[in-house]
C-alpha positions in Angstrom: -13.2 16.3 -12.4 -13.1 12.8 -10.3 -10.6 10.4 -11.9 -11.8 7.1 -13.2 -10.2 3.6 -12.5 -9.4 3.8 -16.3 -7.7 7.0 -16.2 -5.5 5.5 -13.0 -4.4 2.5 -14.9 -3.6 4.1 -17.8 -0.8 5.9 -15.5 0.2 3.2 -13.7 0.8 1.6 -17.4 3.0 4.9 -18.5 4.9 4.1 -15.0 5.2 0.5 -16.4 6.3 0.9 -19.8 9.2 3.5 -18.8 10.7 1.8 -15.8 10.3 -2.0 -16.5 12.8 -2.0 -19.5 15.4 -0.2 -16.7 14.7 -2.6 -13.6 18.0 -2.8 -11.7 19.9 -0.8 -14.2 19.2 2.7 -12.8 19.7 4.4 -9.4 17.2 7.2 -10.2 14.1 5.5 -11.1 11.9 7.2 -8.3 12.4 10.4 -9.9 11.8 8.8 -13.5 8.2 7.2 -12.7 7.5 10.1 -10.7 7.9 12.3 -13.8 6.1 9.9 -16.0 3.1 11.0 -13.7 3.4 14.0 -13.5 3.5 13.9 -17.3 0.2 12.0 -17.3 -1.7 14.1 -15.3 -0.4 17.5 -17.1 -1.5 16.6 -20.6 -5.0 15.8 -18.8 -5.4 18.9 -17.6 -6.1 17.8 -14.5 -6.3 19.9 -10.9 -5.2 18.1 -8.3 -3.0 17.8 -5.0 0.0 15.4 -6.0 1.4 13.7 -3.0 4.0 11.6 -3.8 7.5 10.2 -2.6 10.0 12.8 -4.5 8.0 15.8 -4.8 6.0 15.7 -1.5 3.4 17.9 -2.3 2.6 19.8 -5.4 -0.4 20.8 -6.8 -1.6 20.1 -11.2 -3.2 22.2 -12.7 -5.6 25.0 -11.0 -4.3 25.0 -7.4 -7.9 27.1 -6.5 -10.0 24.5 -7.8 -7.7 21.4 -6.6 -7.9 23.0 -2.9 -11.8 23.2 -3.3 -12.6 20.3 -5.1 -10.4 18.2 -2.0 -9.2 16.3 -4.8 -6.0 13.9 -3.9 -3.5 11.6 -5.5 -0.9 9.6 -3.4 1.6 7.8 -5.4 4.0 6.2 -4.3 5.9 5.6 -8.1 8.7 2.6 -7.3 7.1 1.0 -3.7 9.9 -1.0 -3.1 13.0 0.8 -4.8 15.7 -1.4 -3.4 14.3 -4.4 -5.0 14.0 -2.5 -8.5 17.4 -1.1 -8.3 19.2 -4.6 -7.3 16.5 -6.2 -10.0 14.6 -8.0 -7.1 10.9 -9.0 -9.0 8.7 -7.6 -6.2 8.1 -3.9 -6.9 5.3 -1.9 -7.5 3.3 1.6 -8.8 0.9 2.4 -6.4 -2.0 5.2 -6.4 -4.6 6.4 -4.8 -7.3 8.3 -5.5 -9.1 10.7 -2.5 -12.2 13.2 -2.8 -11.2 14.4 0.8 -8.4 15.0 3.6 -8.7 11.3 5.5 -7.8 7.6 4.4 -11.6 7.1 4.5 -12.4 9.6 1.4 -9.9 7.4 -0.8 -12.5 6.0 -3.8 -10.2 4.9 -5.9 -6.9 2.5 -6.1 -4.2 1.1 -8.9 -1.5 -1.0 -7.9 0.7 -2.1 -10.7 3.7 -5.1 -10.6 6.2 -3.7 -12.1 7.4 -6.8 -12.8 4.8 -8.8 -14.2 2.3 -5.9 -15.5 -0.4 -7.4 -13.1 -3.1 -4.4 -12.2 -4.8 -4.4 -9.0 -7.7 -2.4 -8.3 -10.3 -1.2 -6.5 -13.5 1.1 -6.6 -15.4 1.6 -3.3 -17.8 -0.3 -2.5 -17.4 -2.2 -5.9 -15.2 -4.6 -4.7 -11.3 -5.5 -5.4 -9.5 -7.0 -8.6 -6.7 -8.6 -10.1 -6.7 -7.3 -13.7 -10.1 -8.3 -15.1 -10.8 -11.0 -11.9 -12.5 -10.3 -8.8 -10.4 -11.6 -5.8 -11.2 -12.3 -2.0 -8.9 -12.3 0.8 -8.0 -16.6 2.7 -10.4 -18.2 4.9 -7.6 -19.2 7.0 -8.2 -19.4 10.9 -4.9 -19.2 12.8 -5.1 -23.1 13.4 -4.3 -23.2 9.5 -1.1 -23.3 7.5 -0.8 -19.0 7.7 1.5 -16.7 6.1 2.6 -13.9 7.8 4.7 -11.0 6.4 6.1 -8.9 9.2 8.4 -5.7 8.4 10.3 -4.6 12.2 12.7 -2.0 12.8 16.2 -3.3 12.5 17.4 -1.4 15.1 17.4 -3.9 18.1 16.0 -6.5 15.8 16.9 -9.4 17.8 14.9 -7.8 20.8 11.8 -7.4 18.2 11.6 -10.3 17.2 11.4 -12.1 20.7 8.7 -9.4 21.4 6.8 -10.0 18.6 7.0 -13.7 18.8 3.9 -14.0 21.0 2.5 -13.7 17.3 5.0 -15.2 15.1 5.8 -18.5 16.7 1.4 -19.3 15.9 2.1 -18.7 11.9 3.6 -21.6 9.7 6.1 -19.2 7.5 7.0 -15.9 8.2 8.2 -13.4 4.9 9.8 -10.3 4.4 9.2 -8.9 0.6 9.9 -5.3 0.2 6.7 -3.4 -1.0 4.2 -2.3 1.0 1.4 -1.9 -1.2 2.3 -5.5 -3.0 2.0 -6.8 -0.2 -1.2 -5.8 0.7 -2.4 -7.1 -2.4 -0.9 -10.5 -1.5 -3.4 -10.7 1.0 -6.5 -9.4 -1.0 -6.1 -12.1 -3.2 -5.8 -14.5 -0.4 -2.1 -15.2 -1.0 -0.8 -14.0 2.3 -2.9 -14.5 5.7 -1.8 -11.1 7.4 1.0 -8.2 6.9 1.9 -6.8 10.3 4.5 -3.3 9.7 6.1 -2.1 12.9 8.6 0.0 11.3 7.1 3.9 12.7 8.5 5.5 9.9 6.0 3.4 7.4 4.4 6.4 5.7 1.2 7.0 3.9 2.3 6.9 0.2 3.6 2.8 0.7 0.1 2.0 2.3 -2.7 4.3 0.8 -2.9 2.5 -2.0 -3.1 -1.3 -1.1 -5.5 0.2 1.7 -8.8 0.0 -0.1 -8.1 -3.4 -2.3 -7.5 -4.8 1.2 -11.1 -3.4 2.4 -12.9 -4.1 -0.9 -11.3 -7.6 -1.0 -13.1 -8.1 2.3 -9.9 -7.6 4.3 -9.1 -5.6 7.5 -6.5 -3.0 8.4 -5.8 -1.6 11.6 -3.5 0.5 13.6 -1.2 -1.6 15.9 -3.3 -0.4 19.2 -6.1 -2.3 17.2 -7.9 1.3 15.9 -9.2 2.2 12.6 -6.9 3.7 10.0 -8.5 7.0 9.0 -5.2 9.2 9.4 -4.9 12.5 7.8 -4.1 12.5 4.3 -0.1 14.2 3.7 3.3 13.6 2.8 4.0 13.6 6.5 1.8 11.3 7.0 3.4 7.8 8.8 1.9 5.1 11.2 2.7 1.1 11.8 -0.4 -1.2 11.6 -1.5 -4.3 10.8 -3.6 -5.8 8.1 -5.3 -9.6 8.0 -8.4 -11.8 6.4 -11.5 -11.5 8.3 -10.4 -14.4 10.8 -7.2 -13.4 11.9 -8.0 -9.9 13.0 -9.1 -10.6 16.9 -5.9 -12.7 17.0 -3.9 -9.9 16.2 -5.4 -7.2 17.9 -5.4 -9.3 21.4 -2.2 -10.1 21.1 -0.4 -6.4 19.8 -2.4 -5.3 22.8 -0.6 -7.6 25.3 3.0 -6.6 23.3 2.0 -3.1 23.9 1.2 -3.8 27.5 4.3 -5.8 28.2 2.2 -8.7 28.7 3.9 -10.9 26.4 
């Protein structure tokens, strides 16, 4: 059985109403909003490959018919646990919905602010949404007032961040906030002008959802060589890449491909 939007926000919600009350009170919240899921999709009944942060892999239900069906859920439970533990309002619930192995086959996406109980979602091909609005990403050109978020390895950061100035020093304030998929839904809703993630270690669970609210809300996301993001679905799963409005995507790629190049 395919999941609906409805069934996904309904978890997210569960995942809401257990681990907003406990925001920077408890250490252990991954493994709480993980098991709220869990929960969720065991009274349903439903067969399914679980990928998600704690767990890793586990499949609901009939493993036989979840392996055949290709049916997929990657959570991520708390994206952006540091800021939930030490009570810092930017954290979120994300999931994604798949009918196969790559990025491409996700359908269906729920990210949730833990914070302020805003739902954003997507269907494909049906566009992206901010709890009952339809939202679009900026029109902003680089000549604009842009926002960029940019996540770099803190190893060597000093070095990074003269690398990587080829693109900074063009945007008018850079951020740093904490969770992946919120993020991305800063800049389907027009927010935030581009996300750039540099960190190698950034893994499919933080992404997969904001992923298709990005493409529905008319946005574009990339690998940092400038490729399409259609990675293998699995825990193991990790890549850097970039993600933009429409107009700020050849700036980005030209210029990651002079940083990779050493031509910067």
């Amino acid at each position: 059985m395919e999941l609906s939007i409805g069934f996904l926000k309904n978890v997210a919600l569960a995942v809401y109403n257990k681990i907003n009350p406990i925001l920077g009170l408890k250490q252990n919240i991954d493994v709480i909003a993980e098991e709220v899921i869990i929960d969720c999709l065991e009274k349903a009944s439903i067969d399914i490959l679980l990928i998600s942060e704690e767990i890793g892999e586990k499949y609901i239900g009939n493993k036989e018919k979840a392996t055949k069906s290709k049916h997929k859920l990657i959570v991520d439970p708390i994206d952006g646990s540091n800021n939930a533990i030490r009570g810092i309002p930017f954290c979120s619930t994300s999931i994604a919905f798949a009918l196969g192995n790559t990025i491409d086959d996700i359908t269906k996406s729920v990210v949730l602010d833990l914070t302020t109980k805003n739902i954003y979602w997507a269907e494909k091909g049906k566009g992206a949404f901010l709890n009952a609005k339809k939202i679009n990403i900026s029109d902003n050109d680089i000549s604009k007032n842009c926002i960029l978020e940019i996540n770099l390895p803190m190893r060597k950061i000093v070095e990074e961040l003269t690398k990587y100035s080829l693109i900074t020093k063009k945007f008018y304030r850079i951020r740093v906030m904490g969770s992946t998929a919120l993020s991305l839904c800063q800049i389907a809703k027009g927010s935030v002008d581009a996300f750039v993630d540099l960190v190698e270690k950034s893994r499919l669970i933080d992404t997969a959802g904001g992923i298709l609210i990005v493409k529905e809300a008319g946005g574009k996301i990339f690998s940092k060589h400038g490729n399409n993001l259609n990675e293998k679905i699995s825990i193991d799963t990790k890549f850097p890449f970039a993600a933009s409005n429409a107009k700020l995507e050849c700036f980005l790629k030209e210029n990651l491909k002079k940083i990779t190049l050493n031509r910067y």
